[in-house]
C-alpha positions in Angstrom: -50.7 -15.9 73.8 -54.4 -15.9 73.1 -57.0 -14.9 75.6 -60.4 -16.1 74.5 -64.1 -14.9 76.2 -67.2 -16.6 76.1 -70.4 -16.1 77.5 -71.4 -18.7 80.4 -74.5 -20.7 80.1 -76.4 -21.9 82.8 -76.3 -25.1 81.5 -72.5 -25.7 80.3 -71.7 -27.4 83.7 -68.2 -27.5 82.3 -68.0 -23.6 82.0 -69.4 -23.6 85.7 -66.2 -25.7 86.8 -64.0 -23.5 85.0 -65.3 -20.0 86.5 -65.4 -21.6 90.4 -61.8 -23.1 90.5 -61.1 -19.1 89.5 -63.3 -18.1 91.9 -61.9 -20.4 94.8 -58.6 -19.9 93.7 -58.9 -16.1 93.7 -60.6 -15.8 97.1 -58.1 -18.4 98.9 -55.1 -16.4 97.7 -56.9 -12.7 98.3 -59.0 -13.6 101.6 -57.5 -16.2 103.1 -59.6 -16.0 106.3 -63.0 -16.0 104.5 -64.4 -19.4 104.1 -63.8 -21.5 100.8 -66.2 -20.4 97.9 -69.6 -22.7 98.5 -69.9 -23.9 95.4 -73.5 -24.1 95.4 -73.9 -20.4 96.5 -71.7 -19.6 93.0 -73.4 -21.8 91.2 -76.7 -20.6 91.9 -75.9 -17.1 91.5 -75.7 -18.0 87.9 -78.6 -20.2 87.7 -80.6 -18.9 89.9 -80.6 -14.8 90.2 -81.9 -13.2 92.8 -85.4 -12.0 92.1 -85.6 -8.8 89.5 -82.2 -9.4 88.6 -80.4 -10.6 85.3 -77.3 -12.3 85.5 -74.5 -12.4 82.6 -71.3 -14.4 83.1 -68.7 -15.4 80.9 -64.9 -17.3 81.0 -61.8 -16.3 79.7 -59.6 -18.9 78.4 -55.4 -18.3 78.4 -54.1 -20.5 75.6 -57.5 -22.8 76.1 -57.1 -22.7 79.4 -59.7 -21.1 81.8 -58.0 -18.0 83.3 -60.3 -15.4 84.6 -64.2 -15.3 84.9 -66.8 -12.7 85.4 -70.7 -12.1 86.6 -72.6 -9.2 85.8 -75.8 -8.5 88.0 -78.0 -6.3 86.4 -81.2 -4.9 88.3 -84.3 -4.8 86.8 -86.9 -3.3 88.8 -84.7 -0.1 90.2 -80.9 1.0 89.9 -81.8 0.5 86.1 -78.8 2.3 85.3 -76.5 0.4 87.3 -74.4 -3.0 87.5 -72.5 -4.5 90.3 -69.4 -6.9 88.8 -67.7 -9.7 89.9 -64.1 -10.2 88.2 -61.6 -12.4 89.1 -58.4 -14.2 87.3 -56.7 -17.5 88.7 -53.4 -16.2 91.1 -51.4 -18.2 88.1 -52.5 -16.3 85.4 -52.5 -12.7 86.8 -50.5 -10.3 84.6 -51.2 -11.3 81.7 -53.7 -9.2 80.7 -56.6 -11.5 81.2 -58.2 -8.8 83.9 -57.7 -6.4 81.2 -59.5 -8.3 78.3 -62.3 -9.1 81.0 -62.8 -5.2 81.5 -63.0 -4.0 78.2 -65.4 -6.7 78.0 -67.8 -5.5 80.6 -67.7 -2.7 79.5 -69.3 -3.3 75.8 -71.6 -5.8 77.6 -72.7 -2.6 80.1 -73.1 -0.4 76.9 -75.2 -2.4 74.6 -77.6 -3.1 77.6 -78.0 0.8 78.2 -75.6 0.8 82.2 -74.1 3.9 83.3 -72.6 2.7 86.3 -70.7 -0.3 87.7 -69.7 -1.5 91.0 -67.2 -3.7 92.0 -65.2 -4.0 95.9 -61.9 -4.6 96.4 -60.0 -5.8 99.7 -56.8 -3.9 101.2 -55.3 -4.4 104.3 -55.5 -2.1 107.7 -52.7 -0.8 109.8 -51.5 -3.6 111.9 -54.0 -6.5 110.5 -53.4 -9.3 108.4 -51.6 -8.4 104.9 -53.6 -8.0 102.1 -52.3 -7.4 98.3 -54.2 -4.9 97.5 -54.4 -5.7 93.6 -57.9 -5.3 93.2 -57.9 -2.0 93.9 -55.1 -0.8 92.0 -57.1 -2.8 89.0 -59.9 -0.7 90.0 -58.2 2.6 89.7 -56.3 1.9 86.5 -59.6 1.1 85.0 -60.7 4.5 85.6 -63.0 3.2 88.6 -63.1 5.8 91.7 -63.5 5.1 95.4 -66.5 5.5 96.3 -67.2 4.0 100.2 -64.9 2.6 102.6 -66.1 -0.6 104.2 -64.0 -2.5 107.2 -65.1 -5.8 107.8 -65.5 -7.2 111.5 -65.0 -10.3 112.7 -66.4 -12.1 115.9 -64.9 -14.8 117.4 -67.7 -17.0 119.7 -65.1 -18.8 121.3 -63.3 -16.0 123.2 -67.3 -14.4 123.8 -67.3 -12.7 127.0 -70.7 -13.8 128.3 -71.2 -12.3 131.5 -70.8 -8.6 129.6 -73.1 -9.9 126.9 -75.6 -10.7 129.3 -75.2 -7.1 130.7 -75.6 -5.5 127.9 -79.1 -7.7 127.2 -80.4 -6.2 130.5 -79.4 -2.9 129.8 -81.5 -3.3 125.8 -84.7 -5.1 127.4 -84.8 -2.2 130.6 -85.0 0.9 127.7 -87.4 -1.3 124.9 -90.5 -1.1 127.5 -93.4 -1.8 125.1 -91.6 -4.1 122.5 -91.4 -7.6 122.6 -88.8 -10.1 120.9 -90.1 -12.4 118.0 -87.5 -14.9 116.2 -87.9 -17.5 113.6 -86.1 -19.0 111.0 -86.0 -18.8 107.3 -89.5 -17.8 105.9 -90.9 -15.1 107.3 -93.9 -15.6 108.8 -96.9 -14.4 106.8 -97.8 -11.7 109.5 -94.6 -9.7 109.1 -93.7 -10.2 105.9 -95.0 -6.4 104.8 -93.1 -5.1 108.1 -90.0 -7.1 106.8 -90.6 -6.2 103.0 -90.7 -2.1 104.2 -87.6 -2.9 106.7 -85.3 -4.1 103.8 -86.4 -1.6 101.4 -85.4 1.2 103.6 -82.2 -0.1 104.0 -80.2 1.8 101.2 -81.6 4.8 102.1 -80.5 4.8 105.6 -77.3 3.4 105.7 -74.2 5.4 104.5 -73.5 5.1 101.1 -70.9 7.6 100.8 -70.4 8.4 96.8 -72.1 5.3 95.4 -74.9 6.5 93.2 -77.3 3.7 94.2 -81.1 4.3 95.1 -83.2 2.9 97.3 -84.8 -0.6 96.5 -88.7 -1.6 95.7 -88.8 -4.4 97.8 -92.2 -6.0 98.6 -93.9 -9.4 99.5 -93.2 -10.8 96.6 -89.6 -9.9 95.7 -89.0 -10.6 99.7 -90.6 -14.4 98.8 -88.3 -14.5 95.9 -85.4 -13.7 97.5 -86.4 -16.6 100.2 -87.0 -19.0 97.4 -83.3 -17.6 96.1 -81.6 -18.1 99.3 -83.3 -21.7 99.7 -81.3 -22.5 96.3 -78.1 -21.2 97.9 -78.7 -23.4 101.2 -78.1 -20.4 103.1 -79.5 -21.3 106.8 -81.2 -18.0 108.0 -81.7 -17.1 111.8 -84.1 -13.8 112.3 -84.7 -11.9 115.4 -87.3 -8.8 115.4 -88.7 -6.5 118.1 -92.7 -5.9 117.7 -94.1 -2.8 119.2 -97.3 -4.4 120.8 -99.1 -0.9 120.7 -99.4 -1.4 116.6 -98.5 -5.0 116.3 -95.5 -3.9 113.8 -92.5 -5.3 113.5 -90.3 -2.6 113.7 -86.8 -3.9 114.1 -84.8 -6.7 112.3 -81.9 -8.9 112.2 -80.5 -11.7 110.2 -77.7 -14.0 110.5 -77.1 -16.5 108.4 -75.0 -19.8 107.5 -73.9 -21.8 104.1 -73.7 -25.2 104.1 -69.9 -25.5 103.5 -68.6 -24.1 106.0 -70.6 -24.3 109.4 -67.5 -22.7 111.3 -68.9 -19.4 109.7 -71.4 -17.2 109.7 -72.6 -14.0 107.9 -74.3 -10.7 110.6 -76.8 -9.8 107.5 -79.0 -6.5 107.8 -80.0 -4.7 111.0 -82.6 -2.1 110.8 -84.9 -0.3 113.1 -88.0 2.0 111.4 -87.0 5.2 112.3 -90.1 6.1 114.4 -88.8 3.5 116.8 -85.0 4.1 117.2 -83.2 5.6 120.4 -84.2 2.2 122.7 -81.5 0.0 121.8 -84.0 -2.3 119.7 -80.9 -2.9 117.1 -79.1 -3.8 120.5 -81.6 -6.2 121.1 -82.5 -7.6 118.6 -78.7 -8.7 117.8 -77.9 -9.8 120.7 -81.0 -12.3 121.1 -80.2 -13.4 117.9 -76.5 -14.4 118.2 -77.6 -16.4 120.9 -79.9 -18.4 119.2 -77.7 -18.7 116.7 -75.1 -20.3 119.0 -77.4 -22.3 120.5 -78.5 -24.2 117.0 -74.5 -23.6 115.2 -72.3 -25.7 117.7 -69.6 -25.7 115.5 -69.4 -21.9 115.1 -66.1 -20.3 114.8 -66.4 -16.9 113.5 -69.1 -14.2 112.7 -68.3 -11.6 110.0 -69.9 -8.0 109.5 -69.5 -5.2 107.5 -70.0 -1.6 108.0 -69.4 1.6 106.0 -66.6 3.0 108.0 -69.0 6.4 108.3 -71.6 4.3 110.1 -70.6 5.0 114.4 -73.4 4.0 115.3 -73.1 0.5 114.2 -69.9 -0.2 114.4 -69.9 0.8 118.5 -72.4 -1.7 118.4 -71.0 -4.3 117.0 -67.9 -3.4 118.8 -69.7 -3.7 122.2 -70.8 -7.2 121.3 -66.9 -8.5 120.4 -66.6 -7.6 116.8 -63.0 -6.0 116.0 -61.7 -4.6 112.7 -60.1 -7.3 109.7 -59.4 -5.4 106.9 -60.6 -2.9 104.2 -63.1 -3.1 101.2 -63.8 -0.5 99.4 -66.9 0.2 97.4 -65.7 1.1 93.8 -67.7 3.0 91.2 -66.8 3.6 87.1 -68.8 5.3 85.2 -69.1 3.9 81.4 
């Protein structure tokens, strides 16, 4: 048995075949629920990084045969220190040390480009959900990776969407947000809230929980948010934005994002929701999710589920998104090794 690892190339289409049908393979057996792998998004994640990021990949062949795959992203621009990992090895050839020879190679490719830190999740399954196999994180822990934040993914279903409390609850966000009003669009951002956006998303990280993950805040601004359009344009991603404006300043000070691939119109992704801290206490988020799934049914007829994810520390998402319908799927938990 010889396990063989080579670095992908953006332009060795046959490589790119390879590392998806792992990819696909790996999901389908691990997640069945999620939606099958768009193989555009994967194949511009290589080809296309998101903006002040570097992207290695690379293939492991079992007896010339490709086994296991893996993509490194590696910030530039902040977390300089840090790596997040995505490993996975075809359900046929698990066990035979394939995730193993992957590792260790990560782990040189982490140390001769200076990384302290990588991060990976891993699914498990939650007392009476749907069974999960929990391999990736046992992987994890025999790597020497810790835990370091438990996620719990929520799912919506549209279809059994109660709308009369919906509606309610609409009422209740508009009577307390007195002095905001609701803007949407979709994809670009318009030009005169792209700084509010750009300060939105960079405050994300340091408001949500992040439990023990050693990850700072991001420098995002006009430009990287315009790169990370550009990005998402590659991926097909089909974005839907809702924001509440406080008409005293003109700033947009709350923000929402759901968005859609182009494989799988049954699903749907609830992105970030943020509201600047000057401006929270008036059920903006509320609002602003709320008008937004709406539009987004209105423009997704053949929408079928809406996934979330929240650290499982973060109550005051999670009772909102359990007020709009969302109810718990499984685990994921954040893991960290240090190298």
């Amino acid at each position: 048995m010889g396990i063989d690892i080579a670095p992908i190339e953006p332009a060795d289409q046959a490589a790119i075949d390879g590392a998806y049908q792992i990819r696909a393979a790996a999901e389908a057996a691990d997640v069945p629920d999620f939606p099958p792998v768009c193989r555009r998004r994967f194949e511009a994640a290589i080809r296309h990084p998101m903006p002040g990021t570097e992207v290695v990949a690379a293939l492991a062949r079992l007896d010339g045969v490709p086994a296991g795959y893996l993509r490194l992203d590696l910030p530039q621009l902040d977390n300089t220190e840090n790596a997040s990992l995505d490993l996975a090895v075809h359900p046929a050839h698990r066990r035979r040390g394939v995730g193993r020879a992957l590792h260790g190679h990560c782990v040189r490719l982490l140390r001769e480009r200076g990384r302290k830190r990588v991060f990976a999740p891993a699914v498990s399954a939650l007392p009476g959900g749907p069974e999960r196999g929990g391999a990736g994180g046992a992987f994890a822990a025999a790597t020497g990776a810790r835990p370091a934040l438990a996620e719990v993914r929520r799912r919506l279903d549209p279809t059994r969407l109660d709308r009369a409390a919906l509606d309610d609850l609409l009422a209740d966000a508009r009577s307390r947000a007195a002095g905001y009003r609701v803007v949407r669009w979709y994809g670009h951002t318009p030009a005169e809230y792209e700084a509010d956006v750009a300060y939105l998303d960079g405050r994300l990280m340091a408001d949500v929980p992040l439990g023990d993950l050693e990850w700072e805040p991001e420098n995002i601004d006009v430009e990287r948010l315009r790169g990370t359009e550009r990005a998402l344009d590659v991926r097909g991603r089909r974005r839907y934005h809702q924001g509440a404006v406080h008409v005293a300043s003109g700033r947009l000070v709350a923000w929402t994002l759901l968005d859609v691939g182009p494989s799988a119109p049954w699903h749907a992704f609830q992105q970030i929701t943020i509201v600047d801290p000057d401006h929270r206490g008036r059920r903006l988020g509320l609002l602003v999710k709320i008008e937004n799934l709406r539009h987004l049914l209105a423009h997704e007829p053949e929408l079928r589920a809406v996934d979330t994810f929240n650290a499982a520390a973060n109550a005051h998402m999670i009772s909102i998104n359990e007020r709009l319908g969302f109810r718990p799927v499984d685990g994921w938990t954040d893991w960290q090794l240090t190298i």
